[in-house]
MARLO-884576 format. One record per residue: residue in three letters; residue number from 1; x, y, z of N, C-alpha, C in turn. Coordinates in steps of 0.1 Angstrom, whole numbers, plus 2048, in hexadecimal, padded with zeros to 3 digits. Atoms other than C-alpha are relative to their C-alpha. Example, Ala and Ser with C-alpha at 12.3 -4.5 7.8 and 13.67 -1.06 7.14 Angstrom:
// residues 2
+------+-----+--------+---------+------+---------+----------+-------+--------+---------+------+
| type | seq | n.east | n.north | n.up | ca.east | ca.north | ca.up | c.east | c.north | c.up |
+------+-----+--------+---------+------+---------+----------+-------+--------+---------+------+
|  ALA |   1 |    809 |     7F4 |  800 |     87B |      7D3 |   84E |    809 |     80C |  800 |
|  SER |   2 |    7F7 |     7F5 |  800 |     889 |      7F5 |   847 |    7F8 |     80B |  808 |
+------+-----+--------+---------+------+---------+----------+-------+--------+---------+------+
// end
This chain:
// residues 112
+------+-----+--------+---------+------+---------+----------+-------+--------+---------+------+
| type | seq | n.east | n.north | n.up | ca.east | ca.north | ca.up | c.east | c.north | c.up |
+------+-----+--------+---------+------+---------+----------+-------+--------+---------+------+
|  UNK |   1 |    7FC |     805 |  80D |     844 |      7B9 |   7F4 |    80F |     7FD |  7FF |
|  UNK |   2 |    7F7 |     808 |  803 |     866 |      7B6 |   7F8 |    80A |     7F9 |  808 |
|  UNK |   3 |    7FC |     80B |  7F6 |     867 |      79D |   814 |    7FC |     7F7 |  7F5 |
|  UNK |   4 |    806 |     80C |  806 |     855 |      788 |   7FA |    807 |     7FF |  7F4 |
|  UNK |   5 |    7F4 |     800 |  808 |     871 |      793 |   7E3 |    80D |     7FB |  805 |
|  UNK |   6 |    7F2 |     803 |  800 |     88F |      78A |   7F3 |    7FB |     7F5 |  806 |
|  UNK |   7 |    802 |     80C |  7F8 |     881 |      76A |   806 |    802 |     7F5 |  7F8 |
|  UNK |   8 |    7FA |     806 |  803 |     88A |      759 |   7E9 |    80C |     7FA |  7FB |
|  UNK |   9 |    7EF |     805 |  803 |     8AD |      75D |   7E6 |    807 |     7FC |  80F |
|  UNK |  10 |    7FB |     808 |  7FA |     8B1 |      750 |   80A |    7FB |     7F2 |  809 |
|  UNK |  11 |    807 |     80C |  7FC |     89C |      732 |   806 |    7F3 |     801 |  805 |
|  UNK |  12 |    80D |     802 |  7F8 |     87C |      738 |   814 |    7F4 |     802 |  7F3 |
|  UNK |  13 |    80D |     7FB |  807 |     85B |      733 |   802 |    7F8 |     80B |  802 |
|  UNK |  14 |    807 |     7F4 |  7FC |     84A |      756 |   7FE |    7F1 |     7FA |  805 |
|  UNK |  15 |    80C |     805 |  803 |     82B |      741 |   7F5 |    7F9 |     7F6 |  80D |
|  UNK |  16 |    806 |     80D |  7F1 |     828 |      72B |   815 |    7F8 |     808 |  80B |
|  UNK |  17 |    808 |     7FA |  7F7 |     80D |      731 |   82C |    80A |     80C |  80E |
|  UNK |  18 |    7F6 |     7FA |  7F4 |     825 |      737 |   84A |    807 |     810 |  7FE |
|  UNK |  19 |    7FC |     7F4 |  803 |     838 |      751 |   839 |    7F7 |     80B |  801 |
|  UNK |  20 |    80A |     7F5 |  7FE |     819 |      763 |   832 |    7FC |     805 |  80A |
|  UNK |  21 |    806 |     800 |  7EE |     80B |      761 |   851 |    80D |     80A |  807 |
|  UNK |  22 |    7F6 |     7F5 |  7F7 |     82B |      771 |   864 |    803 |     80A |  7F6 |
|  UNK |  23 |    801 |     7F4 |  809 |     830 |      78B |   846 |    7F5 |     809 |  804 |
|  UNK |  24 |    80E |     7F9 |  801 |     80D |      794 |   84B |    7FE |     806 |  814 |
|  UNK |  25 |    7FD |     7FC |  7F6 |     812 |      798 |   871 |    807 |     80B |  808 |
|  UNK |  26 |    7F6 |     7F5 |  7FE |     832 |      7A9 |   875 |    7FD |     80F |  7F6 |
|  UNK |  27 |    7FC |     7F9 |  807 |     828 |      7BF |   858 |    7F2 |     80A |  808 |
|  UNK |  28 |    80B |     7F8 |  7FC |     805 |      7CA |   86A |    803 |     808 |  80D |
|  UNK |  29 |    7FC |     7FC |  7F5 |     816 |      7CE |   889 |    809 |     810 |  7FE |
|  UNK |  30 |    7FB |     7F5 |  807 |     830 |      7E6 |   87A |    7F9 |     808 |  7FC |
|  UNK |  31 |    80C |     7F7 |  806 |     818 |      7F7 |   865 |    7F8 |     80C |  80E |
|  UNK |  32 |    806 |     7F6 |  7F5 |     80E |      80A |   886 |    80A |     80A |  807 |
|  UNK |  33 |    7F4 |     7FB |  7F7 |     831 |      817 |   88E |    803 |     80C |  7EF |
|  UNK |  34 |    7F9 |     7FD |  805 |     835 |      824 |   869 |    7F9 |     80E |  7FD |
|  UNK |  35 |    809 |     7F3 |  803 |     829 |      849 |   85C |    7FB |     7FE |  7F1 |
|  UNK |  36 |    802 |     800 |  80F |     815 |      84A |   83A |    803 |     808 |  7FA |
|  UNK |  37 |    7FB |     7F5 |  807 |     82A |      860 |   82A |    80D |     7F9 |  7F1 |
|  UNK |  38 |    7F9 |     804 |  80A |     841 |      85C |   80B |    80C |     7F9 |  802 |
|  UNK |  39 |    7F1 |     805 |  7FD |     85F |      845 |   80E |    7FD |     7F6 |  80B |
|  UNK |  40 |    801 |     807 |  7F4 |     84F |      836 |   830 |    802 |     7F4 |  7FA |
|  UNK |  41 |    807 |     80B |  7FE |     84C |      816 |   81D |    80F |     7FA |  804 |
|  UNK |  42 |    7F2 |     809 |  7FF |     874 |      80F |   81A |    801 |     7FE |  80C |
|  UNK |  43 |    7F7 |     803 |  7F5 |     876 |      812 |   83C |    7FB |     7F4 |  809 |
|  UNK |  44 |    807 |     80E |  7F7 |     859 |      7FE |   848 |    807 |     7F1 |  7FA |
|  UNK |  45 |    7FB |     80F |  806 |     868 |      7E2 |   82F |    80D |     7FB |  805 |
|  UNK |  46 |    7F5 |     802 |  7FB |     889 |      7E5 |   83E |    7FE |     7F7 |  810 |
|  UNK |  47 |    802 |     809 |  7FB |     879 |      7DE |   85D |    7F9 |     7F0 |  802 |
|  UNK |  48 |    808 |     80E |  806 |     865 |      7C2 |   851 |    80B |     7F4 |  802 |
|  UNK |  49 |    7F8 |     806 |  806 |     881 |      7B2 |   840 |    80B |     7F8 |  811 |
|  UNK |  50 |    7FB |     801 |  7F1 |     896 |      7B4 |   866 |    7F4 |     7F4 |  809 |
|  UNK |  51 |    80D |     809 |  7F5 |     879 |      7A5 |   878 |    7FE |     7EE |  7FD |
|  UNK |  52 |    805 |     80F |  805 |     876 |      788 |   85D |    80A |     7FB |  801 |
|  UNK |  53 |    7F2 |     804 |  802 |     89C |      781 |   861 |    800 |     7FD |  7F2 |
|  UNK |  54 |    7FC |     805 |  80D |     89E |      788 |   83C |    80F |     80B |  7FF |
|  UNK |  55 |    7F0 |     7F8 |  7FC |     8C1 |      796 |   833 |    7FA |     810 |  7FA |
|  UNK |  56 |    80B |     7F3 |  80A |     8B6 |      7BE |   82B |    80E |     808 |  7FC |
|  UNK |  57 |    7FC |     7FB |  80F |     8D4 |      7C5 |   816 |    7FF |     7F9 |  7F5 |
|  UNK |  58 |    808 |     804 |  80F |     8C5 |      7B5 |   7FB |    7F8 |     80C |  800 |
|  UNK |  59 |    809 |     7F4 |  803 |     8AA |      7D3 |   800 |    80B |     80D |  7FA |
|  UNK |  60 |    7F7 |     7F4 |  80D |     8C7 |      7EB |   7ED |    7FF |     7FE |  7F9 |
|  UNK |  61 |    802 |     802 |  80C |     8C2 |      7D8 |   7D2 |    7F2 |     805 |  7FD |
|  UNK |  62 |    80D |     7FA |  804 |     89F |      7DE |   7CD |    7F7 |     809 |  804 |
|  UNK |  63 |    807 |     7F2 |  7FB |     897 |      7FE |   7DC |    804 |     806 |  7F4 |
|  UNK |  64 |    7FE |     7FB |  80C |     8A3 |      80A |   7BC |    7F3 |     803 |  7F8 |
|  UNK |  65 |    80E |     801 |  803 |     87F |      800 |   7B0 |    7F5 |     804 |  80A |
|  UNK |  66 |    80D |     7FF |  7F9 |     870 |      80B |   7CD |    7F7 |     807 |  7FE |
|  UNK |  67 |    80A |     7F7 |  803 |     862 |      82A |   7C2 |    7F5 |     7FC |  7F4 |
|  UNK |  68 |    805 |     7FE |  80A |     855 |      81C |   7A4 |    7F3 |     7F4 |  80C |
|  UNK |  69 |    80A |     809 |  7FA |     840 |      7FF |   7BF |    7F9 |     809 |  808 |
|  UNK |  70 |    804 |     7FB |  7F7 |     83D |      81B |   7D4 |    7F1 |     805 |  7FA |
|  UNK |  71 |    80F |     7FB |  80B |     825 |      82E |   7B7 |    7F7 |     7F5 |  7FE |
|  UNK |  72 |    807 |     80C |  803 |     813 |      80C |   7B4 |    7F6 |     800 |  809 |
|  UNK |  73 |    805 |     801 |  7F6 |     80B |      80A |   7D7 |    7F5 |     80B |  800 |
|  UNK |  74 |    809 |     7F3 |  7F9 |     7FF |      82E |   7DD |    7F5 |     7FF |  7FA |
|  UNK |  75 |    80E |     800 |  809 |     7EA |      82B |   7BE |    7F2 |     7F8 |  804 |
|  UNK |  76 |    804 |     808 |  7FD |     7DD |      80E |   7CC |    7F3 |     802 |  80C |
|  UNK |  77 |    805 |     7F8 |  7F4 |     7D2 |      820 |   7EB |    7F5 |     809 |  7FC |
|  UNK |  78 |    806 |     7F0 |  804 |     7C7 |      843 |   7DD |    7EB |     7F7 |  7FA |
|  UNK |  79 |    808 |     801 |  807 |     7AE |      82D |   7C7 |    7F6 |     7F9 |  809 |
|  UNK |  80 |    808 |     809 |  7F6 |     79E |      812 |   7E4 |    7FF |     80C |  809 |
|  UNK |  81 |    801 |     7F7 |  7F2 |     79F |      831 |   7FD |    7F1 |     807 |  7F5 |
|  UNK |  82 |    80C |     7FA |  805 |     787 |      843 |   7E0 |    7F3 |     7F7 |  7FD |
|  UNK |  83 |    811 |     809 |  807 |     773 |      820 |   7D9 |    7F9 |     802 |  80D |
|  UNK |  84 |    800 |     7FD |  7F2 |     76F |      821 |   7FF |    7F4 |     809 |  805 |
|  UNK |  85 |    80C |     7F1 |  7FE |     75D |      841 |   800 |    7FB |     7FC |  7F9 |
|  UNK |  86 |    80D |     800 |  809 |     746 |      83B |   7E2 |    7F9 |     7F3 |  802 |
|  UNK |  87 |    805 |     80F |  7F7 |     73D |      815 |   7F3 |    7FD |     808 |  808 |
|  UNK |  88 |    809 |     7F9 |  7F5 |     732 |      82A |   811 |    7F7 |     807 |  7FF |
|  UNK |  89 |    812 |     7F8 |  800 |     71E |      845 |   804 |    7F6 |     7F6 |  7F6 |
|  UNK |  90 |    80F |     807 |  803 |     70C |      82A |   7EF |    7F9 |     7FA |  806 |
|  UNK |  91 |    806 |     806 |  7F6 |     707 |      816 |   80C |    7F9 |     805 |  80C |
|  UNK |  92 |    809 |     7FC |  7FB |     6FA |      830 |   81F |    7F5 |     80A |  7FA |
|  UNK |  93 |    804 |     7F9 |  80F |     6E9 |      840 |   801 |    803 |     80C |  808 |
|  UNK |  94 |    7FB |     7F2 |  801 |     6F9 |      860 |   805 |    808 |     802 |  7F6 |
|  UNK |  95 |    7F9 |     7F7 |  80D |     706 |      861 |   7E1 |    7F3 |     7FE |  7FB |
|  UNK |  96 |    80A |     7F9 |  806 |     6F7 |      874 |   7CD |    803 |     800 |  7EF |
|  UNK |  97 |    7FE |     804 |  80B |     6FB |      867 |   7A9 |    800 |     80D |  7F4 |
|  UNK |  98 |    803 |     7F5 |  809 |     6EC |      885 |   795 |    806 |     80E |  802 |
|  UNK |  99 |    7F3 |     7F4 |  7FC |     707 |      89D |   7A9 |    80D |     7FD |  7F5 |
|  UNK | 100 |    7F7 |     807 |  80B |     721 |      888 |   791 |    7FB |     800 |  7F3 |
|  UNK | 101 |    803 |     7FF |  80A |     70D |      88D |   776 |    7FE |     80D |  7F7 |
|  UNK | 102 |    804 |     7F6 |  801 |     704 |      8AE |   774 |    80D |     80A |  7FD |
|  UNK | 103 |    7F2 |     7FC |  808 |     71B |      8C8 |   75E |    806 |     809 |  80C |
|  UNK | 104 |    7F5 |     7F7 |  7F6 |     73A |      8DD |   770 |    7FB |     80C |  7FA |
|  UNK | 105 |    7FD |     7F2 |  803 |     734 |      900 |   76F |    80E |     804 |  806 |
|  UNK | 106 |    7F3 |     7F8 |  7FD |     757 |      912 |   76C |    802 |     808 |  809 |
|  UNK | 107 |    7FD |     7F3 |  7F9 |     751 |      92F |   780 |    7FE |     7FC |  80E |
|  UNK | 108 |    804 |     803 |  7F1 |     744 |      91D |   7A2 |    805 |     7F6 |  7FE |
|  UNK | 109 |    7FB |     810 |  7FC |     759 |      8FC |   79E |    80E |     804 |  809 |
|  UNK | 110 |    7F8 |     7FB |  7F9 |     771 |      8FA |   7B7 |    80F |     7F7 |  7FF |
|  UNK | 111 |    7F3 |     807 |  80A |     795 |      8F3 |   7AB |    808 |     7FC |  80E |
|  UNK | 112 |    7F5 |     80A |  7F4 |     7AC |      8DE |   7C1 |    812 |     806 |  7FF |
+------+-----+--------+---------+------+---------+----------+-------+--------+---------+------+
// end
């Protein structure tokens, strides 16, 4: 996100095939070096940004907002990782519809 942010303050179309294409490359490639943990993303972006010869102090400027993209992202995750699982057990019918329907008892529910 913010190779495709600063790519146009040094001229380059975010929008152009090419761009994507090597964004989408270097970022998959990366993506296997980084940990999924909190914060990992500045750093994978930093290296991104390096790789794309984008200048990455411009990334000071908008790491400021990172955390708020970061919450975007994860959300983004947490919620396709759970559709994920509920597309699987319907497709191998192993959900059980009327488990989700059926009331919580207090005393045997089990709290997280």
């Amino acid at each position: 996100m913010l190779a495709v942010m600063i790519a146009p303050v040094v001229g380059i179309n975010p929008m152009s095939i090419g761009f994507i294409a090597k964004l989408s490359i270097i970022v998959t490639i990366s993506s296997f070096g980084i940990a999924g943990v909190g914060g990992g993303a500045t750093f994978a972006a930093l290296m991104v940004l390096s790789a794309m010869n984008l200048p990455v102090g411009l990334a000071g400027l908008l790491i400021s907002v990172e955390p708020l993209i970061d919450m975007g992202r994860t959300a983004l995750n947490v919620n396709d990782a759970m559709l994920a699982g509920l597309v699987t057990a319907k497709m191998t019918s192993e959900l059980d519809v009327n488990l989700y329907d059926a009331p919580v008892d207090e005393d045997t529910a089990v709290s997280l």
